[in-house]
C-alpha positions in Angstrom: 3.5 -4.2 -14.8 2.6 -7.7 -15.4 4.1 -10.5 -17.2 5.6 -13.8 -16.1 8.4 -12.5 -14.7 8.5 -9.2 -14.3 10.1 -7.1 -11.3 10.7 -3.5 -11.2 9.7 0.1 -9.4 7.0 2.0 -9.2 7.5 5.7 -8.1 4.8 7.8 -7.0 3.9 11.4 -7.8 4.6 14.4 -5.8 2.4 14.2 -2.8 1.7 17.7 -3.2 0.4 17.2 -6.8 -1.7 14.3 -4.9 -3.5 16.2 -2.1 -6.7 14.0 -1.3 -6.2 11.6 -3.5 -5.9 7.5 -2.9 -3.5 5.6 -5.0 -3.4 1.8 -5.0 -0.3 -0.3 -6.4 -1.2 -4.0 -6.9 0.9 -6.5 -7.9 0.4 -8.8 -11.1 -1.6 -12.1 -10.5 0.7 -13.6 -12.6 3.9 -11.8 -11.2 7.0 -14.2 -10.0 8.9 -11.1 -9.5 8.7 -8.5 -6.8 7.3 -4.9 -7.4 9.2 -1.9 -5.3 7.6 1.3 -4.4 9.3 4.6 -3.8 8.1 8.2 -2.8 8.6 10.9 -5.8 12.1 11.6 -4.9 13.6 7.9 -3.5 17.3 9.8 -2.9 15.9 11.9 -0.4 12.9 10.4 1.2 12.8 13.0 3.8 12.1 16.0 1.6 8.7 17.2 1.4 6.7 15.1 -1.9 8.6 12.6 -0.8 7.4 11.6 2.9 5.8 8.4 3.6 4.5 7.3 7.2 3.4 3.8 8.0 2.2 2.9 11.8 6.2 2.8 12.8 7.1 6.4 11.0 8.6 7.0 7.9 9.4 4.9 5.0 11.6 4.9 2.2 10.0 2.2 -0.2 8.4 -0.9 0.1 7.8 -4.4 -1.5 5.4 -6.1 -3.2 6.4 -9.6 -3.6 3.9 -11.9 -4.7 1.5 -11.9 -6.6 -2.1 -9.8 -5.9 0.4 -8.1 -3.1 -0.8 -4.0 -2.4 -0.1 -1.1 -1.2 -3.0 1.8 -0.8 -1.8 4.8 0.4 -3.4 8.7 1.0 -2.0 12.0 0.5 -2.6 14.8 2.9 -0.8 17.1 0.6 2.2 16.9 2.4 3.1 13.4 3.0 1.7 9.9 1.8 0.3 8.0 4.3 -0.2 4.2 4.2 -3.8 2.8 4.4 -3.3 -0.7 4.0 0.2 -3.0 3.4 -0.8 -6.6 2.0 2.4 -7.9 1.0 1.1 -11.6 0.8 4.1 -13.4 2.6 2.1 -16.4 3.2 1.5 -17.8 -0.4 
């Protein structure tokens, strides 16, 4: 996504379909709006391609709200698990 003013949601593949694999979500440098991430299946976050752990357990989505904001995350194969969270909320 970019644009001037864009906003919207990412969703990313089953973490099963993933295993191994590093995926990395960065927000427009020209972005005003925010980006939202959610697991394969965002209705039930809990089921397995779906999991997402950060250092507090798991998550259900996340934001990306300024610009050159990311997310990296890993997949194990059974669950996504979040590398590095750079949401940028001091520009």
């Amino acid at each position: 996504m970019s644009g001037a003013a864009i906003a919207g949601s990412v969703y990313l593949p089953p973490v099963s379909q993933m295993a191994g694999q590093i995926v990395c979500v960065v927000a427009s440098s020209v972005a005003t709006g925010s980006v939202t991430v959610y697991p394969y299946n965002n209705v039930a976050a809990t089921l397995p391609d779906s999991v997402i752990y950060g250092t507090s357990g798991a998550v259900a989505s996340f934001v990306l709200a300024a610009a050159e904001a990311h997310v990296l995350l890993y997949s194990t194969g059974d669950r996504w698990i979040i590398l590095s969270f750079d949401y940028r909320d001091w520009e």
